[in-house]
N, CA, C and O atoms as a Maestro MAE file, in Angstrom:
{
 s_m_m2io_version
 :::
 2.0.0
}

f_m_ct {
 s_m_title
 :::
 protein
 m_atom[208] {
  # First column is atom index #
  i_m_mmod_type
  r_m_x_coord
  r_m_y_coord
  r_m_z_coord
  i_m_residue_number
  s_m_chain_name
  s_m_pdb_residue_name
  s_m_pdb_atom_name
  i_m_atomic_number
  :::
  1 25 68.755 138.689 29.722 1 A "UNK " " N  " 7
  2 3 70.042 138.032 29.735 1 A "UNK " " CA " 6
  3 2 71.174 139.005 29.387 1 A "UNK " " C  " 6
  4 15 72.381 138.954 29.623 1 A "UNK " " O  " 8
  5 25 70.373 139.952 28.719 2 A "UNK " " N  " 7
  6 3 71.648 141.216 28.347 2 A "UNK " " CA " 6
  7 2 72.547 141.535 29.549 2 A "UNK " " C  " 6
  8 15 73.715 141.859 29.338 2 A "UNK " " O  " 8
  9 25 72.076 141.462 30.771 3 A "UNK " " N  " 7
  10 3 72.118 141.962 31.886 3 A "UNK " " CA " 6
  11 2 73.235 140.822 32.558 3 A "UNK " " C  " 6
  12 15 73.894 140.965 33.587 3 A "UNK " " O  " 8
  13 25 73.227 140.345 32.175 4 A "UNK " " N  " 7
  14 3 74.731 139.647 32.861 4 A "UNK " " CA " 6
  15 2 75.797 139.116 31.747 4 A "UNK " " C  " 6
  16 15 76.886 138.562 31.902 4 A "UNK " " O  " 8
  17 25 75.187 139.435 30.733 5 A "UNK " " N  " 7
  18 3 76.907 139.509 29.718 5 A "UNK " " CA " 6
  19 2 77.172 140.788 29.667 5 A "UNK " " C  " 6
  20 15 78.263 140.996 29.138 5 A "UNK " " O  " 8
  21 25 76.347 142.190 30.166 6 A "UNK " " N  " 7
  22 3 77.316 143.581 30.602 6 A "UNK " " CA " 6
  23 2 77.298 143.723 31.776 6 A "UNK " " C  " 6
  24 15 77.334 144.911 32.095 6 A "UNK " " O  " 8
  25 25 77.243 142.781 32.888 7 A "UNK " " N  " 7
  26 3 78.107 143.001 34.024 7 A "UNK " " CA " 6
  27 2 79.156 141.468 34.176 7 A "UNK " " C  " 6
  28 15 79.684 141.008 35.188 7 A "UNK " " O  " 8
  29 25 79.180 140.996 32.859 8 A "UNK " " N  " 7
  30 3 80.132 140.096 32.685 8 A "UNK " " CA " 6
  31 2 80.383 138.788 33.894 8 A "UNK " " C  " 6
  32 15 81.389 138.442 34.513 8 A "UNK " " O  " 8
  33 25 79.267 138.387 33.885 9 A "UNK " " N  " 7
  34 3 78.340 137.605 34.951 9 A "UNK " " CA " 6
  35 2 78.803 136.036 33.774 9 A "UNK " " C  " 6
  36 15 79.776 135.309 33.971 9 A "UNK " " O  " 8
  37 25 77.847 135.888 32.684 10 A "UNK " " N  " 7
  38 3 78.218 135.631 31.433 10 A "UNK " " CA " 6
  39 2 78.371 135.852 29.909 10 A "UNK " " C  " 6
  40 15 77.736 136.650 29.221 10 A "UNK " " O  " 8
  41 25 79.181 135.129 29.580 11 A "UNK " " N  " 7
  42 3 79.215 135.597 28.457 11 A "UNK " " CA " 6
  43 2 78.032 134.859 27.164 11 A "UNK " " C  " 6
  44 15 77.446 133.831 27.501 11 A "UNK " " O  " 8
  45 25 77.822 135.302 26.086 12 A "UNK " " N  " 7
  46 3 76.437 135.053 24.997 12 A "UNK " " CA " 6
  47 2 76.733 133.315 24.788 12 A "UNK " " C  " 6
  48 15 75.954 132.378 24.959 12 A "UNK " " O  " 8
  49 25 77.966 133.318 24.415 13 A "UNK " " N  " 7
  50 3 77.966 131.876 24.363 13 A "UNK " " CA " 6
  51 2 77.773 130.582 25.615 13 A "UNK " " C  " 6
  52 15 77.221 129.486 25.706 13 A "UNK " " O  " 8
  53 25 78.525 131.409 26.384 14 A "UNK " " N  " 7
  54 3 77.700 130.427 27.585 14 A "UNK " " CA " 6
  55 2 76.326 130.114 28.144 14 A "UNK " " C  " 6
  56 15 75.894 129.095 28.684 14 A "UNK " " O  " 8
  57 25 75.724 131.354 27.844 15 A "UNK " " N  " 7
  58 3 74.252 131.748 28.018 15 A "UNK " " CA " 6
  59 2 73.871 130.161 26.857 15 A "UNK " " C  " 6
  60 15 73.388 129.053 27.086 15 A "UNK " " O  " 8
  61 25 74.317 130.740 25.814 16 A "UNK " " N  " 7
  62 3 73.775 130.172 24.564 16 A "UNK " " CA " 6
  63 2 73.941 128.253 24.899 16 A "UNK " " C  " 6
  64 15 72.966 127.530 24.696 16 A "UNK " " O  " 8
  65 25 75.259 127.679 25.401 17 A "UNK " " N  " 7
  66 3 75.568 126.488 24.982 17 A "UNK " " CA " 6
  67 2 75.956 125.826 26.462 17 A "UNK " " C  " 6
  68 15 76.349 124.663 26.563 17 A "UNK " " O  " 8
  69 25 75.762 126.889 27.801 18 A "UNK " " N  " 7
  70 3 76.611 125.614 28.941 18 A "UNK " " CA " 6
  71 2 75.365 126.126 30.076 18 A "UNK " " C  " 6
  72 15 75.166 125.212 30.876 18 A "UNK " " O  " 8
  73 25 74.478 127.346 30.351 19 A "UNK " " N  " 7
  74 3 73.773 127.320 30.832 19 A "UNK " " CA " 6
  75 2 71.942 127.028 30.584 19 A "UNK " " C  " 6
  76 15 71.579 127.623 29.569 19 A "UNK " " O  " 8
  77 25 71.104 126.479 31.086 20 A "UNK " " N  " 7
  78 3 70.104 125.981 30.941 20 A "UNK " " CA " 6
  79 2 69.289 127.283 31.347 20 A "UNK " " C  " 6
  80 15 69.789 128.054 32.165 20 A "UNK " " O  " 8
  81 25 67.755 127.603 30.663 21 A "UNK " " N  " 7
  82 3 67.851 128.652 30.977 21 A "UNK " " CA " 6
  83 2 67.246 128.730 32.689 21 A "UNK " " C  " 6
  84 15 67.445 129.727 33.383 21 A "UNK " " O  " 8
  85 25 66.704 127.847 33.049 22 A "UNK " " N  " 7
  86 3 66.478 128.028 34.384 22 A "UNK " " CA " 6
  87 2 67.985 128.590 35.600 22 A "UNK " " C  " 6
  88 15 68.101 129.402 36.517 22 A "UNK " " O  " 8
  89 25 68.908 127.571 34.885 23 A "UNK " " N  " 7
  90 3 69.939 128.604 35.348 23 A "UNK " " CA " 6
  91 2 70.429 129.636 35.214 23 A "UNK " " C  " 6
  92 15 71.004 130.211 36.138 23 A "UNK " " O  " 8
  93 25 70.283 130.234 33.718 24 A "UNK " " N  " 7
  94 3 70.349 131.856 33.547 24 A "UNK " " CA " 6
  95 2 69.714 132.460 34.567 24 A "UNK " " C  " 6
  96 15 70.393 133.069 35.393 24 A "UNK " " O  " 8
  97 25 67.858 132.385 34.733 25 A "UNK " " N  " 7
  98 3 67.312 132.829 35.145 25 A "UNK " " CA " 6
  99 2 68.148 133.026 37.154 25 A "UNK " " C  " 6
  100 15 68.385 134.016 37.846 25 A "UNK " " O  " 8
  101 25 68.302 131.729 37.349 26 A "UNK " " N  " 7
  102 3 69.316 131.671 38.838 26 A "UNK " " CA " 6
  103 2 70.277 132.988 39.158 26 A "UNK " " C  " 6
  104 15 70.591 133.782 40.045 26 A "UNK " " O  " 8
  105 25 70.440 132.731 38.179 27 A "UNK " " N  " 7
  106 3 72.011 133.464 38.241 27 A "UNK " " CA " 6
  107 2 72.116 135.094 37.668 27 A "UNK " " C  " 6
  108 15 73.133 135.781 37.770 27 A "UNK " " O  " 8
  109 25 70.681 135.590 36.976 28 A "UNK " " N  " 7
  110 3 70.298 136.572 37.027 28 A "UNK " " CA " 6
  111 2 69.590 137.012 38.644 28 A "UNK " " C  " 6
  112 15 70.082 137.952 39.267 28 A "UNK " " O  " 8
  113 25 68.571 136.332 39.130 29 A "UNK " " N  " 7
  114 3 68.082 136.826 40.381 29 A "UNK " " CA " 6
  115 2 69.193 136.712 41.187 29 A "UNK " " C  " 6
  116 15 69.144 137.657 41.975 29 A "UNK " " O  " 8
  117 25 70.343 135.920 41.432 30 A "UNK " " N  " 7
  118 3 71.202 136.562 42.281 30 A "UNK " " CA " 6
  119 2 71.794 137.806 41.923 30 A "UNK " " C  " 6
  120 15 72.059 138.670 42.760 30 A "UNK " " O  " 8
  121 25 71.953 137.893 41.013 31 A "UNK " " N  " 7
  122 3 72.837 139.801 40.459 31 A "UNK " " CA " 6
  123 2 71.863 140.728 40.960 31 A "UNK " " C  " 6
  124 15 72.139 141.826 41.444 31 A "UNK " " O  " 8
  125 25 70.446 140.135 40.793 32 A "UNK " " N  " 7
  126 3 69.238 141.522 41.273 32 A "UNK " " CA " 6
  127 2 69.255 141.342 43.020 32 A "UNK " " C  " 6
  128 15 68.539 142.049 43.729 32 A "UNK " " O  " 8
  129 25 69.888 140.625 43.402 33 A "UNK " " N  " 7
  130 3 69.494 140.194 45.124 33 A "UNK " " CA " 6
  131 2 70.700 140.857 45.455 33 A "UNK " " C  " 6
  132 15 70.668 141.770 46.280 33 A "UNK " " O  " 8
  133 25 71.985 140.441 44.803 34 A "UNK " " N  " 7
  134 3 73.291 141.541 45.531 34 A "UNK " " CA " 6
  135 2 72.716 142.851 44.971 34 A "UNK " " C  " 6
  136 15 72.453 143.527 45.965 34 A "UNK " " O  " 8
  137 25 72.493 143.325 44.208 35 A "UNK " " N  " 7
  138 3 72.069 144.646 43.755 35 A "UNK " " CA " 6
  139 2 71.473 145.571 44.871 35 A "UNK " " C  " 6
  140 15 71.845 146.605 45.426 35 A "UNK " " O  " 8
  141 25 70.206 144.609 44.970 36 A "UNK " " N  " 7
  142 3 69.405 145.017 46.508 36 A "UNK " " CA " 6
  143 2 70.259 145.175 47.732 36 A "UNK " " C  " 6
  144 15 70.043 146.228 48.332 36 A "UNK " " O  " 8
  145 25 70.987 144.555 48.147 37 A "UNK " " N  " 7
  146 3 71.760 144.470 48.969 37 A "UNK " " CA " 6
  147 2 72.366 145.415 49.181 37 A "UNK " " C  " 6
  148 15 72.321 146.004 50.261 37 A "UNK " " O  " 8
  149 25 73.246 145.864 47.945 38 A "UNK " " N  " 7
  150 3 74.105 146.909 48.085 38 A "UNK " " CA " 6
  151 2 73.729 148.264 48.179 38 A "UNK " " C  " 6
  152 15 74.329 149.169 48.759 38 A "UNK " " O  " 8
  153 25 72.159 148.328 47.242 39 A "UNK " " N  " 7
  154 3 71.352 149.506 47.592 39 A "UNK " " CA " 6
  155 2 71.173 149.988 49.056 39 A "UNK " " C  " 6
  156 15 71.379 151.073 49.600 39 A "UNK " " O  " 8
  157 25 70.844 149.126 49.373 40 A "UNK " " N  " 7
  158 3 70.210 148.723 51.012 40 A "UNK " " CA " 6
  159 2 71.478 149.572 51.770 40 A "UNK " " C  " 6
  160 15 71.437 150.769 52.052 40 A "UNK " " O  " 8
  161 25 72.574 148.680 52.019 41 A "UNK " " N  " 7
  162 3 74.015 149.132 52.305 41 A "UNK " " CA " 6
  163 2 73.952 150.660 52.443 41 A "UNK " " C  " 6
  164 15 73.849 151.517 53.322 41 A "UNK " " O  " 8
  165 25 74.072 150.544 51.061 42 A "UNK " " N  " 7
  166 3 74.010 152.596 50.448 42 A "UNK " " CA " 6
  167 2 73.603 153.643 51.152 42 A "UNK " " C  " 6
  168 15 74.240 154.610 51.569 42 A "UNK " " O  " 8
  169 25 72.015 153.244 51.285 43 A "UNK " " N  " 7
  170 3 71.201 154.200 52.144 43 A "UNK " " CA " 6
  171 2 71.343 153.839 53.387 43 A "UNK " " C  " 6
  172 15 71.229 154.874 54.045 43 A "UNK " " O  " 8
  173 25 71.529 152.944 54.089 44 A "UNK " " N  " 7
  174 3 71.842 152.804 55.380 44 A "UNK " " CA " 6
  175 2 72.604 153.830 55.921 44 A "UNK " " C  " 6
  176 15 72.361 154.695 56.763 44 A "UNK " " O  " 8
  177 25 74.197 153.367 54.835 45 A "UNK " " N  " 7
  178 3 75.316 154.548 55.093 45 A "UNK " " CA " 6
  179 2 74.898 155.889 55.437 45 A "UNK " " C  " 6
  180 15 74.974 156.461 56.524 45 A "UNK " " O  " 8
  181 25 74.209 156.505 53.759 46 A "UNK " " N  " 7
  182 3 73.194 157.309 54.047 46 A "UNK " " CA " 6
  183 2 73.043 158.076 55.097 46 A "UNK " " C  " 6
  184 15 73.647 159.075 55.484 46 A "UNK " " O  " 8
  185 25 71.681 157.158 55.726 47 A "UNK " " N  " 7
  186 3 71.085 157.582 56.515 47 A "UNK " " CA " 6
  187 2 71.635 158.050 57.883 47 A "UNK " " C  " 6
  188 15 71.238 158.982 58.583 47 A "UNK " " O  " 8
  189 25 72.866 156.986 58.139 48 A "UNK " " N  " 7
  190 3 73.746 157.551 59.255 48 A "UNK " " CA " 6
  191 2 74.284 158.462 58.795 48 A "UNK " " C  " 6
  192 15 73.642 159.413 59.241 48 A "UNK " " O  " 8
  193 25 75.308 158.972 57.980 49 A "UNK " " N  " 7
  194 3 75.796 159.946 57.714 49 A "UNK " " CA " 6
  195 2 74.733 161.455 57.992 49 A "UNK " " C  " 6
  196 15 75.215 162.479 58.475 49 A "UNK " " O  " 8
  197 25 73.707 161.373 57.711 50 A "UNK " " N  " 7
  198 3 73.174 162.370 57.224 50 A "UNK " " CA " 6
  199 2 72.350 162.704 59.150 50 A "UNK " " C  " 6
  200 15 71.730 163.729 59.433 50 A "UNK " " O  " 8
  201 25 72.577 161.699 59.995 51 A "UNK " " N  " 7
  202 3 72.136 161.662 61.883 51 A "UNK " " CA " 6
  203 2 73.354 162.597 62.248 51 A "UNK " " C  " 6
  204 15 73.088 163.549 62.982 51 A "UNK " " O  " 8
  205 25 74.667 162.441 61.822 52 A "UNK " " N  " 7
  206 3 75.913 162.795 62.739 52 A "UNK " " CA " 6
  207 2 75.705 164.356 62.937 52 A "UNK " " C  " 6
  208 15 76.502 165.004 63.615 52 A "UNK " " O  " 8
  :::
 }
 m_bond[207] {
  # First column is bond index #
  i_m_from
  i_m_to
  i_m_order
  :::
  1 1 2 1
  2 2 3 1
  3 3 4 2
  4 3 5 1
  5 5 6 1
  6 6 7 1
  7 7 8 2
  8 7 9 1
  9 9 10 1
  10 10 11 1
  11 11 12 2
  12 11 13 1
  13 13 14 1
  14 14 15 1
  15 15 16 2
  16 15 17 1
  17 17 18 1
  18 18 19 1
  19 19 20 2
  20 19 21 1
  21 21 22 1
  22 22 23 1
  23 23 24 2
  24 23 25 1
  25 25 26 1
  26 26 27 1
  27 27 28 2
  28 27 29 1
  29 29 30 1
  30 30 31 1
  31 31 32 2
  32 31 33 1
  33 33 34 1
  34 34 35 1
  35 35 36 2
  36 35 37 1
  37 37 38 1
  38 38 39 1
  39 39 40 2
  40 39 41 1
  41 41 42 1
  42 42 43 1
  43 43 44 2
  44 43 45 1
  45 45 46 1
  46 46 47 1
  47 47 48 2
  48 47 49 1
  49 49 50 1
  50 50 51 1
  51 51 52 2
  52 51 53 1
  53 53 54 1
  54 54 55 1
  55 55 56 2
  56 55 57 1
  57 57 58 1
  58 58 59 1
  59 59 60 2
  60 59 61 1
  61 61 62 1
  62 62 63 1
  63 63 64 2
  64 63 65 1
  65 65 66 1
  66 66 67 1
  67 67 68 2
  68 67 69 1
  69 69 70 1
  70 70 71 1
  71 71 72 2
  72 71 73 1
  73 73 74 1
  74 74 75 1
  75 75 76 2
  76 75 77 1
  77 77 78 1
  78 78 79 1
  79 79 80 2
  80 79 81 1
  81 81 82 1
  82 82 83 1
  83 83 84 2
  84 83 85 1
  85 85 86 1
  86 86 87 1
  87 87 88 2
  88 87 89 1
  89 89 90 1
  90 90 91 1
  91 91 92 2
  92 91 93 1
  93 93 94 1
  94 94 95 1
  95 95 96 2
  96 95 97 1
  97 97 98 1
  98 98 99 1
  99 99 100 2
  100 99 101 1
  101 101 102 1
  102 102 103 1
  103 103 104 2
  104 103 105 1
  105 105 106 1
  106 106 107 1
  107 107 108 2
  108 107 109 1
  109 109 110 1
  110 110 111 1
  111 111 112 2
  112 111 113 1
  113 113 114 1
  114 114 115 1
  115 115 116 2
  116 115 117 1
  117 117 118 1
  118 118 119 1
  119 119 120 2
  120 119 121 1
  121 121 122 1
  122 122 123 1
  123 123 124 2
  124 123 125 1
  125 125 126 1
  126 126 127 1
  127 127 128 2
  128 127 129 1
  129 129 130 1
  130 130 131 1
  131 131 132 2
  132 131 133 1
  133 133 134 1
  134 134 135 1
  135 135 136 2
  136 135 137 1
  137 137 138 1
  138 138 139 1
  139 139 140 2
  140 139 141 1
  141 141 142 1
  142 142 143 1
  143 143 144 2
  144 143 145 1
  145 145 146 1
  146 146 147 1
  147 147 148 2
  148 147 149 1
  149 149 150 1
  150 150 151 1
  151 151 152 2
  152 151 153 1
  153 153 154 1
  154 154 155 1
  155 155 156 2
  156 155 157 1
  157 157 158 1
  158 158 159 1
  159 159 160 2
  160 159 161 1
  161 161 162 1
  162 162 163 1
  163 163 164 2
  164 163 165 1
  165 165 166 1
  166 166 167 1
  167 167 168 2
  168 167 169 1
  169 169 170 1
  170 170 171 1
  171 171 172 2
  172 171 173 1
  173 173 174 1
  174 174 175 1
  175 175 176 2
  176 175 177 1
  177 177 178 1
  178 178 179 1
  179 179 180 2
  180 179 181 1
  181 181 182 1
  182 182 183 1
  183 183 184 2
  184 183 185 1
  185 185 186 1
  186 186 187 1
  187 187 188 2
  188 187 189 1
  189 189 190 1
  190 190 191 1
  191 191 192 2
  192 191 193 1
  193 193 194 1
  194 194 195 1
  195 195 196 2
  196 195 197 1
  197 197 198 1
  198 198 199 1
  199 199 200 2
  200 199 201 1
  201 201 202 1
  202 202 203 1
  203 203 204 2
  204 203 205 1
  205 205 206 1
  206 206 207 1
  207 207 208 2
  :::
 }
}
């Protein structure tokens, strides 16, 4: 949960008093799914860059 009150996703008290943790858990695997994403993105770029 550390992991989305330092990318300010949420904060401890919300964690603590408005989210359930199945929804923490939600709302952590989306931060790891854009993460992937953007990795993905990255090396794509990458990989073209590095064809020209």
């Amino acid at each position: 949960m550390y992991v989305l009150i330092k990318n300010r996703l949420a904060s401890k008290w919300e964690l603590e008093t408005v989210y359930t943790l199945d929804e923490a858990l939600k709302l952590y695997a989306l931060h790891q799914m854009e993460q992937d994403i953007e990795k993905g993105m990255a090396e794509e770029l990458n990989a073209k860059a590095e064809n020209r």
